[in-house]
N, C-alpha and C positions, 0 to 999 in steps of 0.2 A: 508610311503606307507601303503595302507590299508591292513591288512589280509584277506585272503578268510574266509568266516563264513566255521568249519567243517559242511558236508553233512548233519551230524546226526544231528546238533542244526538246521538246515535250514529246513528238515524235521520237526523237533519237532514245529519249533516256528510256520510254514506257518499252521500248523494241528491243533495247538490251538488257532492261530486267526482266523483260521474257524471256528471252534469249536464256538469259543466265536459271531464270526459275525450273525452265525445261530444260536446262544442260541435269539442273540438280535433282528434280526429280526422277529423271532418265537412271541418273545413277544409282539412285537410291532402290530403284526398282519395285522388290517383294521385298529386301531388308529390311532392318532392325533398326542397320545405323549405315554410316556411309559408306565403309568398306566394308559391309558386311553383317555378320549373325556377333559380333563382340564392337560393344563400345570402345572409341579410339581417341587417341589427340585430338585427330581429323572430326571428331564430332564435334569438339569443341568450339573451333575454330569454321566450320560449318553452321553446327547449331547456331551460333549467337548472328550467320549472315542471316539464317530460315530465321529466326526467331525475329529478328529487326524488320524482317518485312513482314511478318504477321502482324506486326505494331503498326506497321504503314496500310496495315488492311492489302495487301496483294496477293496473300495464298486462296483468294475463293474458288480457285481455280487448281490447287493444286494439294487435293485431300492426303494426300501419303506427307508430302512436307506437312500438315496441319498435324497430323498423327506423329511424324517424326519430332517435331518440335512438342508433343506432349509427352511425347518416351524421356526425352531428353529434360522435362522440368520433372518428372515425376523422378528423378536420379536422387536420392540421398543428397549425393555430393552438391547437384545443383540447388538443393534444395538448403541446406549448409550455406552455402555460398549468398543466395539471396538475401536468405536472415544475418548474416554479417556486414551486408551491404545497408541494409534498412528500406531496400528497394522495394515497390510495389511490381507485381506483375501484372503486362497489360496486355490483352488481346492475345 
């Protein structure tokens, strides 16, 4: 059976993945991608934290990450990469 998460870590955890969702959409701003008007490493490595919580359901709050992480699957490469994986995509 599952354990309930204590209060105080459910508090902590949901305030730093704010925390962190609003550090990234801040960043992100009017762009494309993370630094900027050209895709990067840093999207990579970005992309796939935005994309894990849109699995976890946490961007309803943060339309530009929802947009950024659809730039980012609509990429050839990522698109390559999933069919090699056999992976489904989710959310």
């Amino acid at each position: 059976a599952k354990e309930p998460v204590p209060k105080l870590i459910d508090h902590f955890a949901k305030t730093e993945t704010r925390l962190h969702l609003d550090y990234l959409s801040d960043s992100l701003g009017d762009n494309p991608y993370i630094l900027g008007s050209a895709f990067s490493g840093a999207d990579i490595g970005v992309g796939y934290i935005v994309s894990l919580a849109g699995r976890l359901r946490l961007l309803a709050d943060y339309p530009s990450l929802q947009a950024y992480v659809e730039r980012i699957r609509k990429r050839p490469a990522f698109i390559r990469a999933v069919e090699r994986t056999g992976e489904e995509l989710v959310g």
